[in-house]
C-alpha positions as CSV (number, residue, x, y, z in Angstrom):
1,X,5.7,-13.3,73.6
2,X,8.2,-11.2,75.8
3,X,5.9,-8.2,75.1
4,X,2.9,-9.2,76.3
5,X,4.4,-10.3,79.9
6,X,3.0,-7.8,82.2
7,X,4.9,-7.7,85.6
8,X,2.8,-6.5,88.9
9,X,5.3,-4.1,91.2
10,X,3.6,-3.9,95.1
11,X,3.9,-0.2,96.2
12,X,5.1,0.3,99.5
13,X,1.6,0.0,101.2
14,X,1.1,-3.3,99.8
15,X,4.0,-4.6,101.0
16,X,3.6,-2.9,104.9
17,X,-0.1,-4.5,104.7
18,X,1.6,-8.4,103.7
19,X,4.1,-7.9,106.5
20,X,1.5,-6.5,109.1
21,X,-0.6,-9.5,108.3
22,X,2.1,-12.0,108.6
23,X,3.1,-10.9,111.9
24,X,-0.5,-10.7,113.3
25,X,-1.0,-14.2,112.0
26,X,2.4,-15.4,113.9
27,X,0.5,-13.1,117.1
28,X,-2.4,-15.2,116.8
29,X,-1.4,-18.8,116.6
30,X,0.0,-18.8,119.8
31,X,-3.0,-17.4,121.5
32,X,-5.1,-18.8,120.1
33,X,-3.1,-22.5,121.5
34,X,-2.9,-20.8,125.0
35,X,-6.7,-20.1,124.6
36,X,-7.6,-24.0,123.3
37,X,-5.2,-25.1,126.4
38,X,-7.2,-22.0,128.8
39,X,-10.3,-23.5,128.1
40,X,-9.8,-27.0,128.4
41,X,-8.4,-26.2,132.4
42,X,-11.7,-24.1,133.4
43,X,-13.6,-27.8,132.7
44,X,-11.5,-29.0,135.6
45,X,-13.2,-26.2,137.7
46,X,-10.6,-23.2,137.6
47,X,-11.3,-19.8,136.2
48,X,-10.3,-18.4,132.9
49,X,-7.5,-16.1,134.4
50,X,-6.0,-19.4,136.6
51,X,-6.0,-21.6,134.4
52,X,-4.2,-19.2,131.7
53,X,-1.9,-18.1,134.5
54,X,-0.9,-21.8,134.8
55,X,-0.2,-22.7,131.2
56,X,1.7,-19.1,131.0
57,X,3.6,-20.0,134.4
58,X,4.4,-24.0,133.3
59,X,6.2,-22.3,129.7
60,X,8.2,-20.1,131.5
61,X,8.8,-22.1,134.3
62,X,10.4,-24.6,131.8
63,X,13.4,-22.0,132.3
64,X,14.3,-22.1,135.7
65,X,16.1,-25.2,137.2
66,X,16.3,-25.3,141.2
67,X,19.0,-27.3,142.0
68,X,18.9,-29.6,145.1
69,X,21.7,-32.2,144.9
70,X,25.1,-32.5,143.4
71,X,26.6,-36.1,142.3
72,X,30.4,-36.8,142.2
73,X,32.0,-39.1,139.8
74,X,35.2,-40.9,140.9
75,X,36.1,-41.6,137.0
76,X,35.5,-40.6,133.6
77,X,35.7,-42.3,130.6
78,X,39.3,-42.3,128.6
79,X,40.0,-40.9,125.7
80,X,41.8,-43.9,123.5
81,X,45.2,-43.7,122.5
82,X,46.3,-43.5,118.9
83,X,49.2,-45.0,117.2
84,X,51.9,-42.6,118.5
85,X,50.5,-42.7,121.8
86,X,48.9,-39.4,121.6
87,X,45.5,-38.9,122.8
88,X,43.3,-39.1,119.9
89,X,40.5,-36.0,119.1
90,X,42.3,-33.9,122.2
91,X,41.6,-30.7,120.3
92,X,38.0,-31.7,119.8
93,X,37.2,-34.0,122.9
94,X,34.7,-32.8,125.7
95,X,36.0,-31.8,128.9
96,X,35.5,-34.9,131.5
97,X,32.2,-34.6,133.7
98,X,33.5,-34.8,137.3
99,X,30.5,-33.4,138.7
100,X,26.6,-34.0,137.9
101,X,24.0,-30.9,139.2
102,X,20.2,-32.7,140.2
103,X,17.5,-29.9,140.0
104,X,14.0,-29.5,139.7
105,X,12.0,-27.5,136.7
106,X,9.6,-25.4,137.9
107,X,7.2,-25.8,134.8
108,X,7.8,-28.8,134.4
109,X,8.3,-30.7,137.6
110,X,7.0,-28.8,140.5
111,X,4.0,-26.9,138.8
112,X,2.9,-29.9,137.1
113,X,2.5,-31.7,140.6
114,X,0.7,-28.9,142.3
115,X,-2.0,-28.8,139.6
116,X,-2.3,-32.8,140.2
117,X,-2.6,-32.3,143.5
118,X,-5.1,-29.6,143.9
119,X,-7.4,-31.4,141.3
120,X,-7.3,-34.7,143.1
121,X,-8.1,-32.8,146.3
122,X,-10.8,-31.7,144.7
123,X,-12.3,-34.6,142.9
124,X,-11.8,-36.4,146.0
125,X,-14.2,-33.7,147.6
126,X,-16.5,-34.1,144.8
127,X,-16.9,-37.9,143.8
128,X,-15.6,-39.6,146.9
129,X,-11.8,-41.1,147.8
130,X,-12.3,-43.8,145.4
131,X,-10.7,-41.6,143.0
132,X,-7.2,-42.3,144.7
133,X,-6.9,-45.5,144.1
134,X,-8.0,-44.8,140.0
135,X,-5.2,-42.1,139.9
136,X,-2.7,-44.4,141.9
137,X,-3.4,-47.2,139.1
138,X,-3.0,-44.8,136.2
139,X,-0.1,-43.7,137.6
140,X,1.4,-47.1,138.4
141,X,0.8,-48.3,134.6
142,X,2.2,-44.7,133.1
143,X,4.9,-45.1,135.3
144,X,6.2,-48.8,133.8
145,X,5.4,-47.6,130.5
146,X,7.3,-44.4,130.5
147,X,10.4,-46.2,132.1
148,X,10.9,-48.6,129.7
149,X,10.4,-46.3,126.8
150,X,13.0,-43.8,128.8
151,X,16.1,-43.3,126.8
152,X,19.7,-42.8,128.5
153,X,21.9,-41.1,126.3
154,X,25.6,-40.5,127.5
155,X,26.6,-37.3,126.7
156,X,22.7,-35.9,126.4
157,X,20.8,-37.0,129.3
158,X,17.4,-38.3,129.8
159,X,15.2,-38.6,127.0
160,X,11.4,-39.3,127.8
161,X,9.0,-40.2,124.6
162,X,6.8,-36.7,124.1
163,X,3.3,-38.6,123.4
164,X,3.5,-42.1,124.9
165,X,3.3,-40.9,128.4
166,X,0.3,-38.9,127.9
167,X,-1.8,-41.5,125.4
168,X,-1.2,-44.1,128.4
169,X,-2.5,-41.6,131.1
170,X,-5.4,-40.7,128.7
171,X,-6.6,-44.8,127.8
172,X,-6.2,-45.4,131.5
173,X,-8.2,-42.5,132.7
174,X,-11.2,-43.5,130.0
175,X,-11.0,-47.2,130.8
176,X,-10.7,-46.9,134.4
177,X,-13.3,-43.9,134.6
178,X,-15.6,-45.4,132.4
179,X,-15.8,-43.1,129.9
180,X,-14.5,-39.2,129.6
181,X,-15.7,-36.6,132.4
182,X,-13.8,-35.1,135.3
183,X,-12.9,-38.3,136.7
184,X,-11.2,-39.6,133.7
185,X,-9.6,-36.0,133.3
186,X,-8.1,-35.7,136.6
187,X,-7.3,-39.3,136.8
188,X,-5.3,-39.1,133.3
189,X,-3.5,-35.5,134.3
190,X,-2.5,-36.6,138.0
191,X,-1.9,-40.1,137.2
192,X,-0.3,-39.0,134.1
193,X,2.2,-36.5,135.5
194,X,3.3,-38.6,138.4
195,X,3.9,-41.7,136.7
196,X,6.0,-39.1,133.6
197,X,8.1,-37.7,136.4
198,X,8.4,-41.0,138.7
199,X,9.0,-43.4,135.7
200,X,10.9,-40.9,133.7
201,X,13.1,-39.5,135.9
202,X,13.5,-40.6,139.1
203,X,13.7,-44.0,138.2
204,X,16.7,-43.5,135.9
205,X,18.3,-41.2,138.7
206,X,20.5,-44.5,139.6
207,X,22.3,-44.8,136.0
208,X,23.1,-40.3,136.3
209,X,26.7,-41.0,137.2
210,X,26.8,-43.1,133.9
211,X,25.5,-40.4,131.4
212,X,28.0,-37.9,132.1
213,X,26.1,-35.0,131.6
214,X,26.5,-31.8,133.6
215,X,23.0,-31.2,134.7
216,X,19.9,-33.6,135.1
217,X,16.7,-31.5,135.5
218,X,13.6,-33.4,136.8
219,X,10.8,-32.5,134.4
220,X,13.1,-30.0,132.5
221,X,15.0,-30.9,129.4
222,X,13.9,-34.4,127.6
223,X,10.9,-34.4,130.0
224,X,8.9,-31.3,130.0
225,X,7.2,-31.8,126.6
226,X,5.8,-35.0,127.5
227,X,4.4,-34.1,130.8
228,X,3.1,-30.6,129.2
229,X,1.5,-33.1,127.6
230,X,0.2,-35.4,130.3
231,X,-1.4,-31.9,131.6
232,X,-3.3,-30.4,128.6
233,X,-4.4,-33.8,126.3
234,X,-7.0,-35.0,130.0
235,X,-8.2,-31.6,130.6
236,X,-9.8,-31.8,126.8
237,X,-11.8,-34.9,127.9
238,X,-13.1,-33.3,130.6
């Protein structure tokens, strides 16, 4: 039986090809995602090149942190005490957290908010200001929602759900819209992203001394994937 196994050897082309079509394949995936994400923000009225600049400038954005307040803590938590009255762990315990940075992600937070802004400003141009108080709604229901799912981890930080943010703004926008179109689209993104950021983050700002963490990033870390979110799932109904 051993005799009649025939083993293939790849010569050195072969194997250049496999790898050359591998790494196109990794090339393509992701622009082929930026160009799903490109074309689903020219329906909210912006050109091909501004709305791929946006979805290039919200990844890296994710990034940079702009830091705008600092939070002092007047007491940390102790490190028990073992039997020999030794601190217990020293060697592996995490320096205290005397001080706690607030910033503000660019990709996530501030360019996030200027896209809502700019398309409510111009669906209110379009269809009338009745489309404030829609977003305002949307944004006041995403923004209950998204707190209470919030999670506070000591140690970690802020944890927002990734997908329950953006289904809320996106059954809102269609039920309160009537159906999918631009009014459901910008009412889902704006509405969305404010009530992510507001109900996410700034509404758990109060328990920061608590967490101990060295940095709390609005729309950054534990938040940006959700409101990325909140931003590309409405502009596909549109």
């Amino acid at each position: 039986m051993a005799g009649n196994i025939r083993f293939f050897s790849a010569g050195p082309l072969s194997v250049l090809a496999i790898v050359l079509l591998i790494v196109l394949v990794l090339l393509l995936i992701p622009l082929l995602f930026l160009g799903i994400i490109g074309a689903a923000f020219t329906r909210l009225g912006l050109s091909w090149v501004a709305a791929l600049a946006l979805v290039l400038l919200m990844l890296a954005g994710s990034f940079v942190n702009i830091p705008f307040y600092r939070i002092r803590r007047d007491m940390v938590r102790a490190t028990p005490l073992g039997p020999d009255g030794n601190l217990l762990a020293t060697r592996f315990a995490a320096p205290p957290v005397w001080e706690t940075v607030l910033s503000v992600n660019l990709g996530g937070g501030i360019i996030p908010m200027c896209i809502a802004a700019f398309l409510v400003y111009h669906a209110v141009m379009v269809t009338g200001i009745t489309v404030l108080l829609i977003v305002t709604l949307c944004a006041a229901l995403v923004l209950v929602i998204t707190f209470v799912s919030t999670h506070e981890i000591a140690g970690i930080g802020i944890r927002v759900p990734f997908i329950i943010p953006a289904l809320t703004a996106l059954l809102t926008g269609v039920l309160l819209a009537g159906g999918t179109g631009l009014t459901s689209a910008v009412t889902a993104l704006a509405g969305g992203t404010l009530g992510t950021i507001a109900g996410g983050n700034l509404a758990h700002l109060c328990h920061v001394r608590d967490l101990e963490v060295p940095e709390i990033s609005i729309g950054g870390s534990g938040t940006f994937g959700a409101v990325f979110l909140c931003c590309v799932l409405p502009a596909l109904i549109a």
